[in-house]
C-alpha positions as CSV (number, residue, x, y, z in Angstrom):
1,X,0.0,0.0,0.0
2,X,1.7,3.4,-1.1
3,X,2.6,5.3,2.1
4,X,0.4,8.3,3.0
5,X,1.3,11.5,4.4
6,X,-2.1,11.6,6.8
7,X,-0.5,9.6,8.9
8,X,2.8,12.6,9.6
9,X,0.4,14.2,11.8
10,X,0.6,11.8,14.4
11,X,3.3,12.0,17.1
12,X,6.6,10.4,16.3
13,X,6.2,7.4,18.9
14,X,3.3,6.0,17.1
15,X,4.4,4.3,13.7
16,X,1.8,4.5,10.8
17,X,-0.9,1.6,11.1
18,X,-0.4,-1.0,8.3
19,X,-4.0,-1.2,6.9
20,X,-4.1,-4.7,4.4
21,X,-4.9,-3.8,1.1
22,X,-8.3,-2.3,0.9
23,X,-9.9,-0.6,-1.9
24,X,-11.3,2.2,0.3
25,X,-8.4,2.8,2.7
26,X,-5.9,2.9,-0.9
27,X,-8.2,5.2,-2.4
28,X,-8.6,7.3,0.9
29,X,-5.0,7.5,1.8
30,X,-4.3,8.6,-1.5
31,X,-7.1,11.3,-1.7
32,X,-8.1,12.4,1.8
33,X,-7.3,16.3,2.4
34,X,-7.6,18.4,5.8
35,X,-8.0,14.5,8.1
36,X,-7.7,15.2,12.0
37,X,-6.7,11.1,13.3
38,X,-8.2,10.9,16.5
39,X,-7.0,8.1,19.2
40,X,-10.8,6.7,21.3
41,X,-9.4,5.2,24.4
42,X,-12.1,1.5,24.6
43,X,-12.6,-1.3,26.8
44,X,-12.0,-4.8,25.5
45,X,-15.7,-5.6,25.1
46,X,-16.6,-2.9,23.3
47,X,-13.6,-2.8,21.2
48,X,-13.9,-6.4,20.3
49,X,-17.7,-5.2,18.9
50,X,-16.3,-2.8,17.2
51,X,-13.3,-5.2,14.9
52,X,-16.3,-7.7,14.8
53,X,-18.8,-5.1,13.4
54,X,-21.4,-4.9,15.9
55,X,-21.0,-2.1,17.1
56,X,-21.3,0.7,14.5
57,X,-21.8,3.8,16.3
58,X,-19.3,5.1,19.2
59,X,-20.4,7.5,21.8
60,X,-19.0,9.7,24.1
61,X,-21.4,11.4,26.9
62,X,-19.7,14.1,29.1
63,X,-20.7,17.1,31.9
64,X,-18.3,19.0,30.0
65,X,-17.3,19.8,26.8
66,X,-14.4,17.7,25.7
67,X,-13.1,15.7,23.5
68,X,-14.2,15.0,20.6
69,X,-17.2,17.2,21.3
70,X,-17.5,19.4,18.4
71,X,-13.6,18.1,17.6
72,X,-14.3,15.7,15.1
73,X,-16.1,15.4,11.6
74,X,-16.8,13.5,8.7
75,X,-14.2,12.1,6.6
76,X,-11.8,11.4,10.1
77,X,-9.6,8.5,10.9
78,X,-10.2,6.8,14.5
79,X,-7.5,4.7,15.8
80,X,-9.0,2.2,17.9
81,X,-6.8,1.6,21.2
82,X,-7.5,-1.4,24.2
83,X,-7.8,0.9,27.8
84,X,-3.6,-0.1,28.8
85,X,-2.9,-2.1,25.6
86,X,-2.6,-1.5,22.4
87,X,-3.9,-0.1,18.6
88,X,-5.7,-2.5,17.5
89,X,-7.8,-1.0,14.9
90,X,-9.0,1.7,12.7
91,X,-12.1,3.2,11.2
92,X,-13.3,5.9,9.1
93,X,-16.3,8.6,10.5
94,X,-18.7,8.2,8.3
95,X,-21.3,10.3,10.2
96,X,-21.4,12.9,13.4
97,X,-23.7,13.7,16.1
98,X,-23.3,16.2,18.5
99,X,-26.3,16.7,21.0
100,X,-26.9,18.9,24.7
101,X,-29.2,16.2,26.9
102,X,-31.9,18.2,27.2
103,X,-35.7,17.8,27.0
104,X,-35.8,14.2,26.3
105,X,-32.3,14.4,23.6
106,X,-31.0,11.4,26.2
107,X,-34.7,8.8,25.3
108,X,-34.2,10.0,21.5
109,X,-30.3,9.0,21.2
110,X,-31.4,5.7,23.2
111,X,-34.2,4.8,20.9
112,X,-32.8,5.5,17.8
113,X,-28.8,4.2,18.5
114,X,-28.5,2.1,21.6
115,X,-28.8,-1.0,19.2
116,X,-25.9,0.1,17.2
117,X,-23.9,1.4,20.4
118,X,-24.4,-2.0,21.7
119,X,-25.1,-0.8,25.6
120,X,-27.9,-2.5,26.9
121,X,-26.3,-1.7,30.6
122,X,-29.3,0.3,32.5
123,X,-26.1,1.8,35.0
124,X,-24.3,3.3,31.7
125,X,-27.5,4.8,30.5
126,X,-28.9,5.7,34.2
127,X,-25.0,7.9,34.4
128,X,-25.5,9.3,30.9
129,X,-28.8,11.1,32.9
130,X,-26.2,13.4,34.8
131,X,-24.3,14.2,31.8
132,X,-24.8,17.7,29.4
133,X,-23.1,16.5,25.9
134,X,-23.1,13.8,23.7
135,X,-20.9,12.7,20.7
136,X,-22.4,10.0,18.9
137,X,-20.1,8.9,15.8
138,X,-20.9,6.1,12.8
139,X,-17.9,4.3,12.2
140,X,-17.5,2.8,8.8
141,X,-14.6,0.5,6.7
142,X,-13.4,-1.0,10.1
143,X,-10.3,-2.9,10.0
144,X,-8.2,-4.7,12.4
145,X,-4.7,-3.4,12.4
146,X,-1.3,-4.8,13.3
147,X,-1.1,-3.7,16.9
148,X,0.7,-0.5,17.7
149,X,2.4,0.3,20.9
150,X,0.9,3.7,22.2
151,X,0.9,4.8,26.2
152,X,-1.0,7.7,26.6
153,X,0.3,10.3,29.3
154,X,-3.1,11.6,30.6
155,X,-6.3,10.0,31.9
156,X,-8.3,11.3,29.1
157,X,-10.1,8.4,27.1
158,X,-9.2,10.9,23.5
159,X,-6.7,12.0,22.0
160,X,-6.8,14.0,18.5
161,X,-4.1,15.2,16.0
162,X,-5.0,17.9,13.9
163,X,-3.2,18.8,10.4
164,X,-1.0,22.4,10.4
């Protein structure tokens, strides 16, 4: 696969991901203009649904507004790391969702994502009740990556590179 230069924004320590020859990752790597890669932060579980492609859409519910509240876009790369392991993945954002939980946004997001989210866990949705933002993001042309050695430095669960 020809190398790509999307890849030079991310920090020296993390080596390009090897992505097996795909006809959409060639094409996008060749082709894709103004990308922000973005680094989610998952537990096995739900990373595993993710590779296996079950889980299509990944959320992020927080009080405040962080990361990747309002950070990310369409046409962005997420690298798909284990919480204390490694990169095992990558996938393309093929749709965005940014919502303030209020007046019934929480029921709507549950009704109309939680099977693609894949949480059926009444405690995760009963603590999404005291939250204020939500980042709901479809993931598309998934692939399982050769695993990349990455430790993060803070306790945030995101990390995003942007372009100069």
């Amino acid at each position: 696969m020809p190398s790509s230069k999307i890849w030079d924004i991310l920090p020296q320590e993390i080596p390009h991901p090897k992505i097996d020859s795909d006809d959409f990752w060639e094409t996008y790597q060749e082709n894709a203009t103004d990308v922000s890669i973005h680094i989610a932060i998952l537990s096995k579980p739900y990373l595993k649904s993710i590779l296996t492609g079950h889980k299509t859409i990944e959320s992020r519910f927080s009080l405040h507004r962080r990361m990747p509240y309002e950070r990310i876009k369409k046409g962005d790369v997420i690298l798909l790391k284990e919480v204390g392991g490694f990169i095992q993945g990558v996938a393309y954002v093929a749709e965005v969702w940014f919502y303030r939980l209020e007046n019934g946004t929480l029921k709507h997001i549950r009704e109309k994502f939680e099977e693609s989210m894949q949480i059926q866990d009444e405690a995760f949705w009963s603590k999404c009740e005291k939250m204020t933002y939500a980042t709901l993001i479809r993931l598309d042309n998934i692939q399982s990556i050769e695993p990349i050695k990455f430790s993060k430095r803070d306790r945030n669960a995101w990390a995003t590179f942007v372009p100069d």
